[in-house]
C-alpha positions as CSV (number, residue, x, y, z in Angstrom):
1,X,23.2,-70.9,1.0
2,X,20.4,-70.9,3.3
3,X,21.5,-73.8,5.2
4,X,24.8,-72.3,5.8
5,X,23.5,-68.9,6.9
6,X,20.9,-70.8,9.6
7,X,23.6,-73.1,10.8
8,X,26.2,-70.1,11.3
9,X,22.8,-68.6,13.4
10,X,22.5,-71.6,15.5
11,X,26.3,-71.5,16.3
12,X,25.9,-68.2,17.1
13,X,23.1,-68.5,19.4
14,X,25.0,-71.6,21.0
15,X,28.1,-69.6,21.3
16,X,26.4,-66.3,22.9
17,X,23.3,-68.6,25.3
18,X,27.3,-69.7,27.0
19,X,28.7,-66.8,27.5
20,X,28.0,-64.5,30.9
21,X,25.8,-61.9,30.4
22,X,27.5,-58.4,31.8
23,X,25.7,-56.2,34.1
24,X,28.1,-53.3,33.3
25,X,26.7,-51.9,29.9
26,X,23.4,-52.9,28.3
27,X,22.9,-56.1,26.4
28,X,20.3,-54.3,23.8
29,X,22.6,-51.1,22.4
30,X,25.8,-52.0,24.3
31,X,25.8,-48.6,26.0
32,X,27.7,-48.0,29.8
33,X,25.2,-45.3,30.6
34,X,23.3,-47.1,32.9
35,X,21.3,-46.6,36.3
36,X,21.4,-49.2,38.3
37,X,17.7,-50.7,39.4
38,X,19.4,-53.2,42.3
39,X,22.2,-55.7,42.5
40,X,23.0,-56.9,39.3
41,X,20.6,-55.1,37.6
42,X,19.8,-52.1,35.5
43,X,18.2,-50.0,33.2
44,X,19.8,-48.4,30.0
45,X,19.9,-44.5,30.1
46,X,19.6,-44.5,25.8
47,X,17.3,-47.3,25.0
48,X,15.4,-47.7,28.6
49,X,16.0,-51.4,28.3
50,X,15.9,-53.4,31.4
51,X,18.3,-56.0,32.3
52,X,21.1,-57.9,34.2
53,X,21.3,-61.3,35.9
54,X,19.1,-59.7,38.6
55,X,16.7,-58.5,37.4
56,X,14.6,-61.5,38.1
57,X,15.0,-61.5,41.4
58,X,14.3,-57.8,41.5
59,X,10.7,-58.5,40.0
60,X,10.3,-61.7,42.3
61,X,10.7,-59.7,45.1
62,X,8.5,-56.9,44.1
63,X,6.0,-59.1,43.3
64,X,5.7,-60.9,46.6
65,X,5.5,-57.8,48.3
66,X,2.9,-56.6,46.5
67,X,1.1,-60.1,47.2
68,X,2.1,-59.8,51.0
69,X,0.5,-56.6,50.8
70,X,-3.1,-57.3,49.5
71,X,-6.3,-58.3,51.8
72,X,-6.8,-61.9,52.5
73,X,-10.2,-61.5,49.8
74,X,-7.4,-60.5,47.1
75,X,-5.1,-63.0,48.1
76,X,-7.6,-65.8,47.8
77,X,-8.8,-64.5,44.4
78,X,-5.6,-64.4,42.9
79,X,-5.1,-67.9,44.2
80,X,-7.7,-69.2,42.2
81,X,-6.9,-67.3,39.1
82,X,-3.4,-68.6,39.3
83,X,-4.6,-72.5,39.9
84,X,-7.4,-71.7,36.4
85,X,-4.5,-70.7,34.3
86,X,-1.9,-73.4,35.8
87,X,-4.8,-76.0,34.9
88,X,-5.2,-74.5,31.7
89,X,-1.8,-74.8,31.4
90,X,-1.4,-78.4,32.3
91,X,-4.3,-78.9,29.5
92,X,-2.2,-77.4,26.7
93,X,0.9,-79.3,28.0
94,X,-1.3,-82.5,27.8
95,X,-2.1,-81.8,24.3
96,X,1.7,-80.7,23.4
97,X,3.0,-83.7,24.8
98,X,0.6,-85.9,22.7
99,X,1.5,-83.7,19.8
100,X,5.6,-84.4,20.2
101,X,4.7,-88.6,20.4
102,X,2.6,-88.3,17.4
103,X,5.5,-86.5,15.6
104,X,7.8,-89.2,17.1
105,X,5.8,-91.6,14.7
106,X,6.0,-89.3,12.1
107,X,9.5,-88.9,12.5
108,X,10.1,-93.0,12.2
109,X,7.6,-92.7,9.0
110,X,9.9,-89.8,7.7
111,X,7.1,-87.7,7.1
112,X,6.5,-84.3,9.0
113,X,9.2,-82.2,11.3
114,X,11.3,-79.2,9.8
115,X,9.9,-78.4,6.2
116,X,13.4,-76.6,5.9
117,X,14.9,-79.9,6.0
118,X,17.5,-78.4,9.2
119,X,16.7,-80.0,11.6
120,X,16.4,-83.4,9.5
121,X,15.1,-86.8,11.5
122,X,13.0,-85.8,14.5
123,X,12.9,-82.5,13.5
124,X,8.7,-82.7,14.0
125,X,9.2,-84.6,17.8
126,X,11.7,-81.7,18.7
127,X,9.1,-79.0,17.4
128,X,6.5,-80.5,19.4
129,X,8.4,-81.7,22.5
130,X,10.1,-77.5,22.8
131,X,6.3,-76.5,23.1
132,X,5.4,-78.7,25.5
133,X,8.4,-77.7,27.7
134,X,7.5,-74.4,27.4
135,X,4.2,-75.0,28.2
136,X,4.7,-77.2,31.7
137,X,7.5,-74.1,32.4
138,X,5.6,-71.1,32.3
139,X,4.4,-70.1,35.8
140,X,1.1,-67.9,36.4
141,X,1.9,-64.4,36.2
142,X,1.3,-63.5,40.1
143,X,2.2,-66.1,42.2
């Protein structure tokens, strides 16, 4: 039974990750009573969630103004915070990409991966190899 039930999840996900995200009611309650934040985006008058497919770009923009708008000093230090953290996070990626081709060993031992049993034979090298993605695709925070 648990099988099922996490396979009909995965479909699900699968099934909603394809389809278009609407910017006409909110994606969290499914309310129309929204103010709009932008093009494309919004924020939900009952649950004051944020969202729409431009939202991003919203955020990207405010962010670089707010950059354009510091002193050169501030600049600078933020520049060197943001090369610490992406170093730090080409370190972790380093270490999660060893991780996924150790599990890929453990995978053609058949030892390790999913201990659900789902995602069966190299279940443990997709584990590892999703956090190393994430890892090399995070960016710093304030560019």
């Amino acid at each position: 039974m648990y099988f099922l039930k996490a396979l009909l999840e995965v479909f699900n996900l699968d099934r909603a990750s394809k389809e278009e995200i609407p910017d006409d009611r909110c994606v969290a309650c499914n309310a129309k009573q929204i103010t709009s934040l932008g093009e494309n985006a919004y924020i939900c008058d009952i649950c004051g969630y944020e969202g729409g497919s431009g939202l991003a770009k919203i955020h990207e923009d405010r962010e670089r103004a707010q950059m354009d708008a510091l002193p050169e000093a501030k600049k600078r230090k933020a520049a060197e915070r943001n090369l610490r953290q992406a170093r730090t996070l080409l370190i972790s990626a380093e270490g999660a990409f060893d991780g996924a081709i150790s599990a890929s060993v453990y995978d053609l031992l058949g030892v390790g991966g999913d201990p659900s049993g789902i995602a069966g034979e190299g279940g443990a090298r997709s584990t590892s190899s999703s956090a190393a993605r994430w890892a090399t695709s995070s960016r710093p925070a304030c560019w």
